[in-house]
C-alpha positions as CSV (number, residue, x, y, z in Angstrom):
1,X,13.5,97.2,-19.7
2,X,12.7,95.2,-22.6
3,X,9.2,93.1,-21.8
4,X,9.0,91.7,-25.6
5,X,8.9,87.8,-25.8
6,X,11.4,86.3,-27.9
7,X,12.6,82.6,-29.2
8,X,13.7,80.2,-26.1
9,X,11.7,82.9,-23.7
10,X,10.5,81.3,-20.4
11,X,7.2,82.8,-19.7
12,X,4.3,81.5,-17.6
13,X,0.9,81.5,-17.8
14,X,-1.3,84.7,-16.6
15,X,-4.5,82.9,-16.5
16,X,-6.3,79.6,-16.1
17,X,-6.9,77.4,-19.9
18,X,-8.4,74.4,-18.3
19,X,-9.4,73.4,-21.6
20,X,-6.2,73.0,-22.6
21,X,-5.7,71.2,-19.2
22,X,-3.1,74.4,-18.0
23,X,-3.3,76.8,-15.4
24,X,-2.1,80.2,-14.0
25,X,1.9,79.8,-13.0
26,X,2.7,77.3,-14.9
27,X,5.7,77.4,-17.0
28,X,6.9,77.0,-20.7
29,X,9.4,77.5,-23.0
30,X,8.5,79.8,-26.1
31,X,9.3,77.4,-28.8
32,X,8.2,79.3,-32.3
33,X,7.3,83.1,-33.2
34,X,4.0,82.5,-35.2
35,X,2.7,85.9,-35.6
36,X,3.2,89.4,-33.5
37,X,2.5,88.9,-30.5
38,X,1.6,84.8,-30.9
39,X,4.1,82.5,-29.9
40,X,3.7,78.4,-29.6
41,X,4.5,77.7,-26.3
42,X,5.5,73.8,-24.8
43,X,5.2,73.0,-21.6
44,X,7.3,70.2,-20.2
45,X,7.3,68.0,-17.1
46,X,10.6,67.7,-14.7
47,X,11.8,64.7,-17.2
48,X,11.2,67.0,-20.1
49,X,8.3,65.1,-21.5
50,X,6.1,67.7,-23.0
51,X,2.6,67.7,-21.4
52,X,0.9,70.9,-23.8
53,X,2.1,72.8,-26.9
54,X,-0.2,75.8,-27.5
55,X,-0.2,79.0,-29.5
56,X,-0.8,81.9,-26.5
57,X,-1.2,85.2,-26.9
58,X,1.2,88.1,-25.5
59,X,-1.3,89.2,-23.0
60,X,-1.6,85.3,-21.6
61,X,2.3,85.2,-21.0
62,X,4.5,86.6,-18.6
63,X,8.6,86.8,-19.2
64,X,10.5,84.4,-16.6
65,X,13.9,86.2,-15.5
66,X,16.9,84.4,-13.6
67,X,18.9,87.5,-13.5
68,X,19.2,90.8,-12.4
69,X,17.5,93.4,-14.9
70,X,19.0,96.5,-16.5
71,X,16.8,98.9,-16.8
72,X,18.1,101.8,-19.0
């Protein structure tokens, strides 16, 4: 299986930034690659209004999947 976050990924949060007013389980859309392993992530409401756009760390994130997954 292939656990390394790409472009368009949707991940959710691992851990409570209530700094950055977001919290464990909440979801985003991986938006820009900025460095290995550091991605800027947006979080969006239900009407798509974006609420947070942060730059997470790999170990903060956690790959969404809708679909069955082939492990080889």
């Amino acid at each position: 299986m292939n656990s390394e976050i790409k472009l368009l990924d949707v991940v959710a949060l691992t851990e409570d930034l209530p700094e950055e007013g977001v919290y464990r389980g909440q979801v985003g859309t991986v938006v820009e690659l900025l460095a290995p392993n550091v991605f800027e992530v947006e979080f969006s409401d239900n009407s798509g209004r974006t609420y947070a756009m942060l730059t997470l760390k790999a170990e903060h994130l956690m790959i969404l999947h809708y679909q069955p997954i082939q492990v080889a």
